[in-house]
PQR file with spaces between the fields and no chain letter, atoms N, CA, C, O and H, PARSE charges and radii, in Angstrom:
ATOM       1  N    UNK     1       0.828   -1.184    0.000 -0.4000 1.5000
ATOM       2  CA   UNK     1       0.000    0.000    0.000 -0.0000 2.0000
ATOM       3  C    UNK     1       0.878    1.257    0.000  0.5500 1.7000
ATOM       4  O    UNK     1       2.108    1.206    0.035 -0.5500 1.4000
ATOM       5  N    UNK     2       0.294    2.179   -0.034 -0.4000 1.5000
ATOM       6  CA   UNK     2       1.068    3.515    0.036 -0.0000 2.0000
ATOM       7  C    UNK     2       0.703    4.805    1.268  0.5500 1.7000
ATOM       8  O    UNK     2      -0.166    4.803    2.140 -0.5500 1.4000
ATOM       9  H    UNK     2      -0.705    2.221   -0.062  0.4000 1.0000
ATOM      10  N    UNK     3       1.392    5.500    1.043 -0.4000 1.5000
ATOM      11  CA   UNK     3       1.176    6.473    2.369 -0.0000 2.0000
ATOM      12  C    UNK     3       1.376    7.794    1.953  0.5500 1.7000
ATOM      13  O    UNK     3       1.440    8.110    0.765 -0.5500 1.4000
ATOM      14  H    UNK     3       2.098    5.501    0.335  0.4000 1.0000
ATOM      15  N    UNK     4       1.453    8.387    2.661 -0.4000 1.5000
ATOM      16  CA   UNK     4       1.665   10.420    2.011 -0.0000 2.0000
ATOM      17  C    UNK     4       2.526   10.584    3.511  0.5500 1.7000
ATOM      18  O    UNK     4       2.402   10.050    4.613 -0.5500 1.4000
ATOM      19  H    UNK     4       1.401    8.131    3.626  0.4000 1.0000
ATOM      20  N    UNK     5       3.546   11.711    2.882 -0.4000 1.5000
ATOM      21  CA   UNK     5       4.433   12.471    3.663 -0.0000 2.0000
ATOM      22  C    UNK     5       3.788   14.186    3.888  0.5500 1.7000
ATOM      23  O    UNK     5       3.744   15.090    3.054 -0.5500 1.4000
ATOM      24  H    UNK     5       3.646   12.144    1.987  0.4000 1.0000
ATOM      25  N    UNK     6       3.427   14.184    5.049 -0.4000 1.5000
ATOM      26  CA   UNK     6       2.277   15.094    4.975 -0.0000 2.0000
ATOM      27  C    UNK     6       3.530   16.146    5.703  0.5500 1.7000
ATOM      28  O    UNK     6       3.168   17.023    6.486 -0.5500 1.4000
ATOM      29  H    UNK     6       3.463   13.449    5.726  0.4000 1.0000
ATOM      30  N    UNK     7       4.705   16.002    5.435 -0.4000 1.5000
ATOM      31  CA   UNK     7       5.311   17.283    5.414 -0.0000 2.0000
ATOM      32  C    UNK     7       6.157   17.970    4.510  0.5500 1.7000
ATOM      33  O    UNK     7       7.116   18.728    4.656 -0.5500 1.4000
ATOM      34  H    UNK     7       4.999   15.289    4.798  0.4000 1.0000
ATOM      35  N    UNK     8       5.259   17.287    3.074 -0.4000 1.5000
ATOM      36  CA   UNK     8       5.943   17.374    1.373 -0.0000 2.0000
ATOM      37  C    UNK     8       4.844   17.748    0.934  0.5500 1.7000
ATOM      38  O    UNK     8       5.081   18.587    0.065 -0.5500 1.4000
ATOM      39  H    UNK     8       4.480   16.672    2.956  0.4000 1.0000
ATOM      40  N    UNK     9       3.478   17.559    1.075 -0.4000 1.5000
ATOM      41  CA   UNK     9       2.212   17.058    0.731 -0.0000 2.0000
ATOM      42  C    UNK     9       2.002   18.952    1.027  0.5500 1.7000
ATOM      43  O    UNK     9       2.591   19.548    1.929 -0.5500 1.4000
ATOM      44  H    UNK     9       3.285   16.877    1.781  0.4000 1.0000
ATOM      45  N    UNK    10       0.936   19.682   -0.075 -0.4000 1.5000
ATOM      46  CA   UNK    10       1.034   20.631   -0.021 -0.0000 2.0000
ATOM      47  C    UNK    10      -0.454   21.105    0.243  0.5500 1.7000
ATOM      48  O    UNK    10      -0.855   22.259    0.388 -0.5500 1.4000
ATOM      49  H    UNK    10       0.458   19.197   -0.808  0.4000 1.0000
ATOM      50  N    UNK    11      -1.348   19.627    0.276 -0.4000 1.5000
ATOM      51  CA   UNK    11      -2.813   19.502    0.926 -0.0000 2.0000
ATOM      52  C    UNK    11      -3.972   20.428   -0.030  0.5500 1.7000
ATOM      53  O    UNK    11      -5.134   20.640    0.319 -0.5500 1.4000
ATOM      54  H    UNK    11      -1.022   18.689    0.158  0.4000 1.0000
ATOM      55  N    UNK    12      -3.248   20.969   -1.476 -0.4000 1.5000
ATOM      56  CA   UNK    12      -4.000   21.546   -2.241 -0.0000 2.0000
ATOM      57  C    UNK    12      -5.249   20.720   -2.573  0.5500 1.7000
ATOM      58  O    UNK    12      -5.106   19.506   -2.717 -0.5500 1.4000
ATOM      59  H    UNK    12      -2.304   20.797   -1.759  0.4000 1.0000
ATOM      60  N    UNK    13      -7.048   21.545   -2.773 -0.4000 1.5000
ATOM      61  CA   UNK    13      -8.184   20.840   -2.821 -0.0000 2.0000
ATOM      62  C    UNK    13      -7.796   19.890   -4.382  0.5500 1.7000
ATOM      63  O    UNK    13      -8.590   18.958   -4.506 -0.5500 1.4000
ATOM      64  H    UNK    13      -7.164   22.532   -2.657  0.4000 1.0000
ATOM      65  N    UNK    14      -6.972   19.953   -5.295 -0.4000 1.5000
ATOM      66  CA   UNK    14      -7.362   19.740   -6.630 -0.0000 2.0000
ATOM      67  C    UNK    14      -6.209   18.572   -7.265  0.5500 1.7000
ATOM      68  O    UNK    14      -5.739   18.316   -8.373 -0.5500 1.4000
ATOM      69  H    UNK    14      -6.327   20.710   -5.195  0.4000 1.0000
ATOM      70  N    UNK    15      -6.053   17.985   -5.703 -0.4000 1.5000
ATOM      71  CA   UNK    15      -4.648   17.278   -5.612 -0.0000 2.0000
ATOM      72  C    UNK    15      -4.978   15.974   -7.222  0.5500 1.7000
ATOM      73  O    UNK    15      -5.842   15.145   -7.505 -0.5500 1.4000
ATOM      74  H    UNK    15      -6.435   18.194   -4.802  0.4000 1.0000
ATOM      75  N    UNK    16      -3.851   16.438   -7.790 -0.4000 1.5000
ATOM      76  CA   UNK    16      -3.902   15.325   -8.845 -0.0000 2.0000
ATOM      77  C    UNK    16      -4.018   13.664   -8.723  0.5500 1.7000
ATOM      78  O    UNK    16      -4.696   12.871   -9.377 -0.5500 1.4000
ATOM      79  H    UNK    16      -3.149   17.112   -7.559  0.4000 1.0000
ATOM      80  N    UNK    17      -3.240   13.492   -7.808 -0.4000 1.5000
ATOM      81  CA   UNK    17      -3.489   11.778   -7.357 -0.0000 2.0000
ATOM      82  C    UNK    17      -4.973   11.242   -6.827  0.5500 1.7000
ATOM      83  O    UNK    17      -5.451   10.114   -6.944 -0.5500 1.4000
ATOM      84  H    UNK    17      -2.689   14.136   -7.277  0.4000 1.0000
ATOM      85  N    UNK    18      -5.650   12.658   -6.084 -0.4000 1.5000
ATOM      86  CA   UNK    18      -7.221   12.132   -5.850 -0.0000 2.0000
ATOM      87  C    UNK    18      -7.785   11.683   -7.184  0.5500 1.7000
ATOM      88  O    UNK    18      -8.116   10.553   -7.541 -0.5500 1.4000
ATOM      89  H    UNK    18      -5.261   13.575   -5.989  0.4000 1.0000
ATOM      90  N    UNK    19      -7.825   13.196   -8.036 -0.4000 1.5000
ATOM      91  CA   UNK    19      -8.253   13.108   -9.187 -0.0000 2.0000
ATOM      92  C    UNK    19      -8.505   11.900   -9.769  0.5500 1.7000
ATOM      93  O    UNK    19      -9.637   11.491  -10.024 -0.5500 1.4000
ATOM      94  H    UNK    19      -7.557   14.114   -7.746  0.4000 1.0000
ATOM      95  N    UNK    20      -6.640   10.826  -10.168 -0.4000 1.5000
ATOM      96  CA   UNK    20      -6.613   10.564  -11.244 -0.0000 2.0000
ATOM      97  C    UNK    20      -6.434    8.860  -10.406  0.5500 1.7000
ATOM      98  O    UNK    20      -5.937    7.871  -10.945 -0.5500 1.4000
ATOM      99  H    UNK    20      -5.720   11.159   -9.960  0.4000 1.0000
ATOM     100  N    UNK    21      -7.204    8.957   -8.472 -0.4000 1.5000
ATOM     101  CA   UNK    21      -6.925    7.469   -8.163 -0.0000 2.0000
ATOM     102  C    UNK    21      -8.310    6.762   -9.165  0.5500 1.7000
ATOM     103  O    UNK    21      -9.351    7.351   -9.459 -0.5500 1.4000
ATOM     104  H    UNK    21      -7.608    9.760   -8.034  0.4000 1.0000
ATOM     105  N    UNK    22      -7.955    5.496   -9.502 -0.4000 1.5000
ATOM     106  CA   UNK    22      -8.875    5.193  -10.246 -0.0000 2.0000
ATOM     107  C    UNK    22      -9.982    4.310   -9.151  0.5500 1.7000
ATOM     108  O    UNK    22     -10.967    3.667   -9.514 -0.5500 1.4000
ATOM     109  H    UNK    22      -7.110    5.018   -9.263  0.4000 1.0000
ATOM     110  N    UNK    23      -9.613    4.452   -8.079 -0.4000 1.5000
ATOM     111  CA   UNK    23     -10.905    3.557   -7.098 -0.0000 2.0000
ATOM     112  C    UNK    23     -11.347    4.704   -6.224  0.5500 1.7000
ATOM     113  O    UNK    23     -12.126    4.392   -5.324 -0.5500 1.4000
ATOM     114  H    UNK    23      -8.813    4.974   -7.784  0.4000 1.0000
ATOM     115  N    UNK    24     -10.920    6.255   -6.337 -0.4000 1.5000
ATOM     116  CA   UNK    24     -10.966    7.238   -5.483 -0.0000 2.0000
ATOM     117  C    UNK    24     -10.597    6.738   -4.303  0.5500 1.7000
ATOM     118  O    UNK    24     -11.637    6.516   -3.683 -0.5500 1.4000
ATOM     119  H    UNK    24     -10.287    6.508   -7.068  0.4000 1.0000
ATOM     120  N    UNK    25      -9.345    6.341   -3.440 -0.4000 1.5000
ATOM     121  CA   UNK    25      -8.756    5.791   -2.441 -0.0000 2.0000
ATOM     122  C    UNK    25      -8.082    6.859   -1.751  0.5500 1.7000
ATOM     123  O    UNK    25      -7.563    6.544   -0.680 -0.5500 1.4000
ATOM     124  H    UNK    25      -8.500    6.522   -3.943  0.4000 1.0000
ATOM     125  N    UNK    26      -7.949    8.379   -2.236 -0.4000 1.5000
ATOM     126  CA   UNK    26      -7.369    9.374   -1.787 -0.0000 2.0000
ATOM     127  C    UNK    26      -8.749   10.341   -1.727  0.5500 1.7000
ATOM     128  O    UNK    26      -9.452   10.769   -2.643 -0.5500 1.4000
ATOM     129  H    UNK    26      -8.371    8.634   -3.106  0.4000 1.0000
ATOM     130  N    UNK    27      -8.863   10.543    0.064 -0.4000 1.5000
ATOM     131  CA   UNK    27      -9.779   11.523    0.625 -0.0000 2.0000
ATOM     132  C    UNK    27      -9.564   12.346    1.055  0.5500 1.7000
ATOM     133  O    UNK    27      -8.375   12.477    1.345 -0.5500 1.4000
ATOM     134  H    UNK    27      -8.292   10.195    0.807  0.4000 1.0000
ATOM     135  N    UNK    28     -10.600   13.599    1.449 -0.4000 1.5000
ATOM     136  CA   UNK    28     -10.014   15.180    1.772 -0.0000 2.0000
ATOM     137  C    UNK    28     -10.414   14.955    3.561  0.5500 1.7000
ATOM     138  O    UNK    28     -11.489   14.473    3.920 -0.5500 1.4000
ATOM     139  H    UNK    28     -11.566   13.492    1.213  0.4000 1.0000
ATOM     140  N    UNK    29      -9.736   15.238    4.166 -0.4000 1.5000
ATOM     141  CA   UNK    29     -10.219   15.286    5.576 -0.0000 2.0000
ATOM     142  C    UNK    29      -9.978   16.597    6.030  0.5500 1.7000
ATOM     143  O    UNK    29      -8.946   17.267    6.076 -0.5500 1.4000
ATOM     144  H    UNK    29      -8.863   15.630    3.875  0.4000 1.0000
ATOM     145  N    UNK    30     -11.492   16.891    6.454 -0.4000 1.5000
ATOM     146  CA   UNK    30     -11.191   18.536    6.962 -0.0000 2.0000
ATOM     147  C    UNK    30     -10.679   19.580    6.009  0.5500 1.7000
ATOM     148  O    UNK    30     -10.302   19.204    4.899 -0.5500 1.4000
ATOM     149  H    UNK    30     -12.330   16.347    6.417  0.4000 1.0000
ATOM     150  N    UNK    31     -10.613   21.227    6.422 -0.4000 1.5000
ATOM     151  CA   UNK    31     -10.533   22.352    5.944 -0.0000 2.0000
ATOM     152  C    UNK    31     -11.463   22.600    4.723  0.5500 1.7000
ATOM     153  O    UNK    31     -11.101   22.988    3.612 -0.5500 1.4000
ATOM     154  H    UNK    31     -10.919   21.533    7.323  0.4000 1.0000
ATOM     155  N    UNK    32     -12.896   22.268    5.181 -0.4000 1.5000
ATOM     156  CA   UNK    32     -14.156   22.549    4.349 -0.0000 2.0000
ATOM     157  C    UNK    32     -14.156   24.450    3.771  0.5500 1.7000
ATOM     158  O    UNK    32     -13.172   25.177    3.628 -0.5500 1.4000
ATOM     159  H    UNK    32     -13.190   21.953    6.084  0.4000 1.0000
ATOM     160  N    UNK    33     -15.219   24.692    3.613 -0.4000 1.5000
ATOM     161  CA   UNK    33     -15.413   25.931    3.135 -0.0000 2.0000
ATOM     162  C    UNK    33     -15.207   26.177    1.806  0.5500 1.7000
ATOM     163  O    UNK    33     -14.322   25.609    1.166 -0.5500 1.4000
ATOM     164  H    UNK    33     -16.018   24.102    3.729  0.4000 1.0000
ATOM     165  N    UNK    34     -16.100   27.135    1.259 -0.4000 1.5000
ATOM     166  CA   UNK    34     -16.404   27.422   -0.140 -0.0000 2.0000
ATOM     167  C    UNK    34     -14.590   28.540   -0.852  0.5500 1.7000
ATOM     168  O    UNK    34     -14.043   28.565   -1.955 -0.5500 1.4000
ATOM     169  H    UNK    34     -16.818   27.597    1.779  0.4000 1.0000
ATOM     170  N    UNK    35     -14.397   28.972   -0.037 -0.4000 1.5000
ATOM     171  CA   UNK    35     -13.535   29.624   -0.510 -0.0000 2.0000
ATOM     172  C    UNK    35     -12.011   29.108    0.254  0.5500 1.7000
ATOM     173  O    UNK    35     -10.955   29.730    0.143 -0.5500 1.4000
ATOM     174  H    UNK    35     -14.841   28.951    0.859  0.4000 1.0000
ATOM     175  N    UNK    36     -12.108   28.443    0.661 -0.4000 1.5000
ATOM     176  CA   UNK    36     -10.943   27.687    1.646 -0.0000 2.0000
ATOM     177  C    UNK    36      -9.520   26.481    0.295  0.5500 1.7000
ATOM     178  O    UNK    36      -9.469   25.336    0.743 -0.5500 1.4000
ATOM     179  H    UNK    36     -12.966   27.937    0.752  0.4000 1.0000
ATOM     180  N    UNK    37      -9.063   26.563   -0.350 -0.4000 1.5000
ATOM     181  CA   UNK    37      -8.552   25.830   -1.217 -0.0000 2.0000
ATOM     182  C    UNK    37      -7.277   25.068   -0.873  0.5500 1.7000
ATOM     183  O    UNK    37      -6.369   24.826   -1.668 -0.5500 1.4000
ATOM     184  H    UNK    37      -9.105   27.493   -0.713  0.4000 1.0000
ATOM     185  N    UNK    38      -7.333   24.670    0.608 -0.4000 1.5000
ATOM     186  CA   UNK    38      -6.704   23.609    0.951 -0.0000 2.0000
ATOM     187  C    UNK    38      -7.334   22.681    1.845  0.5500 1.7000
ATOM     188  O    UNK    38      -8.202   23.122    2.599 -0.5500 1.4000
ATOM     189  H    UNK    38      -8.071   24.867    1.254  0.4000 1.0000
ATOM     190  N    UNK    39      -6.947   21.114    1.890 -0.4000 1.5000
ATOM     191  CA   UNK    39      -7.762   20.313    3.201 -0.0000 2.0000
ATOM     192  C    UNK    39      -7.112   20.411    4.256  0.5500 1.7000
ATOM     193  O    UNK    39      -6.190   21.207    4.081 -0.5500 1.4000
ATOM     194  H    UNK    39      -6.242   20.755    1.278  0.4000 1.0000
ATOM     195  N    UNK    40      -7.127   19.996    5.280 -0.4000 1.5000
ATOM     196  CA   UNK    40      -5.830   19.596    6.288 -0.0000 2.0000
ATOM     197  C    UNK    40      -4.966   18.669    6.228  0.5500 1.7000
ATOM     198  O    UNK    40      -3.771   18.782    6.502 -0.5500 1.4000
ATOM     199  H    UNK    40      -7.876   19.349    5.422  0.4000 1.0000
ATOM     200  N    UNK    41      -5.829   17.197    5.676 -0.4000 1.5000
ATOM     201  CA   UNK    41      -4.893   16.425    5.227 -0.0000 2.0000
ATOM     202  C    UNK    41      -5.721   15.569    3.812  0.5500 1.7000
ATOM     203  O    UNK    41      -6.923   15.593    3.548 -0.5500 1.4000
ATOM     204  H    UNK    41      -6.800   17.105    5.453  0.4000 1.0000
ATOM     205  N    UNK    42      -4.803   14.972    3.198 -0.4000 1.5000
ATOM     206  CA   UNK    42      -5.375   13.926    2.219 -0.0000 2.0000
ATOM     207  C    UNK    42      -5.253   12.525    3.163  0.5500 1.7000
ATOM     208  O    UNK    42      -4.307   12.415    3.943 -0.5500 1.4000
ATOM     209  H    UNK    42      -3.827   14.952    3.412  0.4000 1.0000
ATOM     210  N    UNK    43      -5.949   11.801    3.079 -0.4000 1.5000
ATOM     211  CA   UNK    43      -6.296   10.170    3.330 -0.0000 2.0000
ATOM     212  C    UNK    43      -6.117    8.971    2.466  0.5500 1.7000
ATOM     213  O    UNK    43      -6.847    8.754    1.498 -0.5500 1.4000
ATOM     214  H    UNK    43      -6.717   11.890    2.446  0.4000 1.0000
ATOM     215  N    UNK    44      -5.346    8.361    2.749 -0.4000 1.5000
ATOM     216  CA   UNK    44      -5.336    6.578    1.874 -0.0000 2.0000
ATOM     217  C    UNK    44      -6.462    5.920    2.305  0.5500 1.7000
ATOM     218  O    UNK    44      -6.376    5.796    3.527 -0.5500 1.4000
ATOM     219  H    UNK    44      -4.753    8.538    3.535  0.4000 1.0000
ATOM     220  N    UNK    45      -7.483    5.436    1.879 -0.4000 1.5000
ATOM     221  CA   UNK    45      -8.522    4.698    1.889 -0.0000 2.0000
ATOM     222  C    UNK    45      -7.656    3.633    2.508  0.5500 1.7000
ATOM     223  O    UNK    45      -7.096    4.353    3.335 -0.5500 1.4000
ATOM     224  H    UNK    45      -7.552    5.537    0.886  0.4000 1.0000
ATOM     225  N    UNK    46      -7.150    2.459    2.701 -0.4000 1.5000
ATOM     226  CA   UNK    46      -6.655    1.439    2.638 -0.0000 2.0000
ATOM     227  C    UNK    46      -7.558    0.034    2.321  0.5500 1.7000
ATOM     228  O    UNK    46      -7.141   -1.071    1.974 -0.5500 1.4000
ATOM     229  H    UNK    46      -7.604    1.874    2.029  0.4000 1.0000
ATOM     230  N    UNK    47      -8.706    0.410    2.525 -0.4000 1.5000
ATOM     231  CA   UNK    47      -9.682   -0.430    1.948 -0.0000 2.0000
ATOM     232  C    UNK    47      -9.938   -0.510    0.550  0.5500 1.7000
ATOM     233  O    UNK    47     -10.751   -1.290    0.055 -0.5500 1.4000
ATOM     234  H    UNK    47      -9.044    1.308    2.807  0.4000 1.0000
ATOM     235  N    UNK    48      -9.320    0.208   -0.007 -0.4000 1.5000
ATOM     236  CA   UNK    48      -9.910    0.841   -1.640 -0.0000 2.0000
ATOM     237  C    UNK    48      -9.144    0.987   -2.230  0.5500 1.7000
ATOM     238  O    UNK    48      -9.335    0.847   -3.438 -0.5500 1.4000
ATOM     239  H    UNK    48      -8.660    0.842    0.395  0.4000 1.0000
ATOM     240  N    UNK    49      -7.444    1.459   -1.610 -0.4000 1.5000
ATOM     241  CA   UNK    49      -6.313    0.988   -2.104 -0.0000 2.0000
ATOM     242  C    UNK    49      -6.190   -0.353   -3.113  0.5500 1.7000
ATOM     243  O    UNK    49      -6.551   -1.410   -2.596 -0.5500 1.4000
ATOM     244  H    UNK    49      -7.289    1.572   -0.629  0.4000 1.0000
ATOM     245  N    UNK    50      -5.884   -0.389   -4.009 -0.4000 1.5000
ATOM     246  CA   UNK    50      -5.319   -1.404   -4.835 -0.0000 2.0000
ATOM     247  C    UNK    50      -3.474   -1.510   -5.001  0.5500 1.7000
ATOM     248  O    UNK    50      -2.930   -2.551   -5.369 -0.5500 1.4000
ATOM     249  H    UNK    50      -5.591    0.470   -4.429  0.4000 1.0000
ATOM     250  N    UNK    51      -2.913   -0.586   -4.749 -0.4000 1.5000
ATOM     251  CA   UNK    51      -1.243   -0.048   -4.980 -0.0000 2.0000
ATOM     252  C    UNK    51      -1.423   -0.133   -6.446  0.5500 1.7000
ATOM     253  O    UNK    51      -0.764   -1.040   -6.954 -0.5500 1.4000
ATOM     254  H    UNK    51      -3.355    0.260   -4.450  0.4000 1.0000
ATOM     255  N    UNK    52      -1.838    0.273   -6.918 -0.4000 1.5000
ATOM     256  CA   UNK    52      -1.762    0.439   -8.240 -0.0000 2.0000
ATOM     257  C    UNK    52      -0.567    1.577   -8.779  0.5500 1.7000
ATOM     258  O    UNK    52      -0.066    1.719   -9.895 -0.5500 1.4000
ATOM     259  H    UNK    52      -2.373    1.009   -6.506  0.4000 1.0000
ATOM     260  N    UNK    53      -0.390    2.164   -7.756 -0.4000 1.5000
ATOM     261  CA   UNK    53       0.635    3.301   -8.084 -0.0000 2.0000
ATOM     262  C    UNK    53       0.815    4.345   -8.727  0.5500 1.7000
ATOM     263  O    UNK    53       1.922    4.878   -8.807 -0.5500 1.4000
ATOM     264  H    UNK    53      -0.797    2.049   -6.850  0.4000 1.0000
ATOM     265  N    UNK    54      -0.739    5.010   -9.548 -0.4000 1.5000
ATOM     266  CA   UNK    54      -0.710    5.866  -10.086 -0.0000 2.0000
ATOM     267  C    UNK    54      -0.616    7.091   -9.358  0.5500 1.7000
ATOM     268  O    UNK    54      -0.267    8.190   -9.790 -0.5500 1.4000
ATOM     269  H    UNK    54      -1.637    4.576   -9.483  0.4000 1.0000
ATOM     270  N    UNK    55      -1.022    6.725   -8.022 -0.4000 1.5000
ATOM     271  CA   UNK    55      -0.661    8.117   -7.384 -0.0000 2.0000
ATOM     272  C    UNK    55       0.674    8.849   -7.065  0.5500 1.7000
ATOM     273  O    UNK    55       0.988   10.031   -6.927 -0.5500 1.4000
ATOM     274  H    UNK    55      -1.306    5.833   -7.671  0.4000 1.0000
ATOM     275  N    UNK    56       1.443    7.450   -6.994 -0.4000 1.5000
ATOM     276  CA   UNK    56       2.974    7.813   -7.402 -0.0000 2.0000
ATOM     277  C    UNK    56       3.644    8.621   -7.791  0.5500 1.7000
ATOM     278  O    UNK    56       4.377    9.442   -7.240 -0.5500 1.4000
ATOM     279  H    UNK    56       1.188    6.490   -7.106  0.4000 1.0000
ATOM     280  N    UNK    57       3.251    8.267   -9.406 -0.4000 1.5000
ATOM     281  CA   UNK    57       3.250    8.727  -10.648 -0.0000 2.0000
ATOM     282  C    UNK    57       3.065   10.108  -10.604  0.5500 1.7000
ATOM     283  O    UNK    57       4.051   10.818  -10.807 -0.5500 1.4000
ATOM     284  H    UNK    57       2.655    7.600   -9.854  0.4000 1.0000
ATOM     285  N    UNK    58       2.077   10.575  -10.394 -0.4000 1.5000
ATOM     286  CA   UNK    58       1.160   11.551  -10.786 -0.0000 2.0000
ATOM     287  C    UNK    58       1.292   12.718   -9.834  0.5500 1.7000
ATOM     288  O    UNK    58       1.069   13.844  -10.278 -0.5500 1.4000
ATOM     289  H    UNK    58       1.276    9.999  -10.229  0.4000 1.0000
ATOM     290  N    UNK    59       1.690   12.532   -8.351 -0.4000 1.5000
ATOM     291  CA   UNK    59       2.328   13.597   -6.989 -0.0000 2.0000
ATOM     292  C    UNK    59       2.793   14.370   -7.564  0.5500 1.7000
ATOM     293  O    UNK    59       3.564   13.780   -8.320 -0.5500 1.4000
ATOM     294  H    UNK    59       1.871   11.617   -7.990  0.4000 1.0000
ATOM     295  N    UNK    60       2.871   15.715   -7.790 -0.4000 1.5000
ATOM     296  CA   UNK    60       3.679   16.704   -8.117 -0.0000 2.0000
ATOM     297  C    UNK    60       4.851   17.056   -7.211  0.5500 1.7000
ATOM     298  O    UNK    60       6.008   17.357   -7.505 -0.5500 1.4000
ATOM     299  H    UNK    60       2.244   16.195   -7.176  0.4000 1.0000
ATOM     300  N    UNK    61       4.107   16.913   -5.756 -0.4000 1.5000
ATOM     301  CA   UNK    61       5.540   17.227   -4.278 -0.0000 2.0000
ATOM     302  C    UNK    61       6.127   15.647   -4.280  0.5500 1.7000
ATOM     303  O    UNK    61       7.143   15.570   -3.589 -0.5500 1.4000
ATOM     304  H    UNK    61       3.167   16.668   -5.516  0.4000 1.0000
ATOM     305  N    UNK    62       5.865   14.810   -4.682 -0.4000 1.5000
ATOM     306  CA   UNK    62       6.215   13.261   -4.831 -0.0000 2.0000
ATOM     307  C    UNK    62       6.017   13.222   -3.165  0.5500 1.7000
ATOM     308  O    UNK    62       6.979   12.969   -2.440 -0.5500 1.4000
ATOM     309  H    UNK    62       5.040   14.873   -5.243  0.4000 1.0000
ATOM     310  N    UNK    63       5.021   13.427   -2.764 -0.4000 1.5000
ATOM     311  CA   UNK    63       5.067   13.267   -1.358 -0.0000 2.0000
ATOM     312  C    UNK    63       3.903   11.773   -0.961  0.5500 1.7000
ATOM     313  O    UNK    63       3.410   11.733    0.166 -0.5500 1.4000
ATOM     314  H    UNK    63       4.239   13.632   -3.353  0.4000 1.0000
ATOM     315  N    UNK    64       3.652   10.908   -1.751 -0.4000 1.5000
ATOM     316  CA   UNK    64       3.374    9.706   -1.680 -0.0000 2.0000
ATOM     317  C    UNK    64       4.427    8.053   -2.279  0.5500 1.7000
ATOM     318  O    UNK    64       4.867    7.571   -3.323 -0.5500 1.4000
ATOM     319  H    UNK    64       4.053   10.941   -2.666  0.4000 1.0000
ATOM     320  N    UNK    65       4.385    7.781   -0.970 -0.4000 1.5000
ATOM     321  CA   UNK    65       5.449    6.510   -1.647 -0.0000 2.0000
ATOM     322  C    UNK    65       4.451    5.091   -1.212  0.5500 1.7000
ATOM     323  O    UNK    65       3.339    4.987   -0.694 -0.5500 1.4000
ATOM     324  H    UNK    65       4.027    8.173   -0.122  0.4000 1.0000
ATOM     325  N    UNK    66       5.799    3.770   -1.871 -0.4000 1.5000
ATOM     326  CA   UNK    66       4.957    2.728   -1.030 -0.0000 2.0000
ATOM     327  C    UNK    66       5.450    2.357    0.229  0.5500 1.7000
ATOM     328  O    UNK    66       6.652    2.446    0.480 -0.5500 1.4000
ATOM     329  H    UNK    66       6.702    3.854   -2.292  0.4000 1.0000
ATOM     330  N    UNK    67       4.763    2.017    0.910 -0.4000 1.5000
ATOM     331  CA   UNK    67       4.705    1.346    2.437 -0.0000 2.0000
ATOM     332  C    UNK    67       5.347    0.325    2.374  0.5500 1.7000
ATOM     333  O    UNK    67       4.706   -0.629    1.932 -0.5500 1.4000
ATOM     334  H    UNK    67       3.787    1.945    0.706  0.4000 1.0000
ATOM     335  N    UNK    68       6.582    0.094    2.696 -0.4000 1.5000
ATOM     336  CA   UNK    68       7.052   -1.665    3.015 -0.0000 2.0000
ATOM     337  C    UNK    68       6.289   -2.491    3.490  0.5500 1.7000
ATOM     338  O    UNK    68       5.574   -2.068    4.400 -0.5500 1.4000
ATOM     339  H    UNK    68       7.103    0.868    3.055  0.4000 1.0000
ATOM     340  N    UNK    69       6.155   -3.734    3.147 -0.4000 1.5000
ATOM     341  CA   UNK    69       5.089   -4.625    3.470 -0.0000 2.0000
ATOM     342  C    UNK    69       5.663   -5.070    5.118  0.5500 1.7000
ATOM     343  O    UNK    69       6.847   -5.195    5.430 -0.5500 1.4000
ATOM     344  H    UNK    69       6.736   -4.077    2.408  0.4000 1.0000
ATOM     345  N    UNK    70       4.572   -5.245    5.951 -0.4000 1.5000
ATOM     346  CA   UNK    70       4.807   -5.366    7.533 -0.0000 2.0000
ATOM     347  C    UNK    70       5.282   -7.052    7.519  0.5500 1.7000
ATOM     348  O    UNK    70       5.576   -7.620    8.571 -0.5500 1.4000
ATOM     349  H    UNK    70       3.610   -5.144    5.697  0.4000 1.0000
């Protein structure tokens, strides 16, 4: 699975890896509001996760990697 480095991670609403997860496995938690254009954090589903890795790919801060398997 994968994870986010949420001190690379720049928490913008229009984050490309949500966009372009293809199971939507990347969620906005918190910093609602109409004019507000960041969340507090993004979320890995881990249920919905596949590691497919496009979010990888696609990070602009490359602030998502994979998780070593436990």
């Amino acid at each position: 699975m994968v994870t986010i480095d949420y001190s690379i991670c720049d928490r913008m609403k229009g984050c490309p890896p949500a966009r372009r997860c293809p199971v939507q496995a990347i969620i906005p938690v918190g910093g609602g509001g109409f004019f507000n254009r960041k969340v507090d954090r993004w979320e890995i589903d881990e249920s919905k996760c596949t590691g497919c890795g496009i979010c990888i790919r696609v990070c602009p801060q490359n602030a998502i990697s994979k998780k070593p398997k436990k």
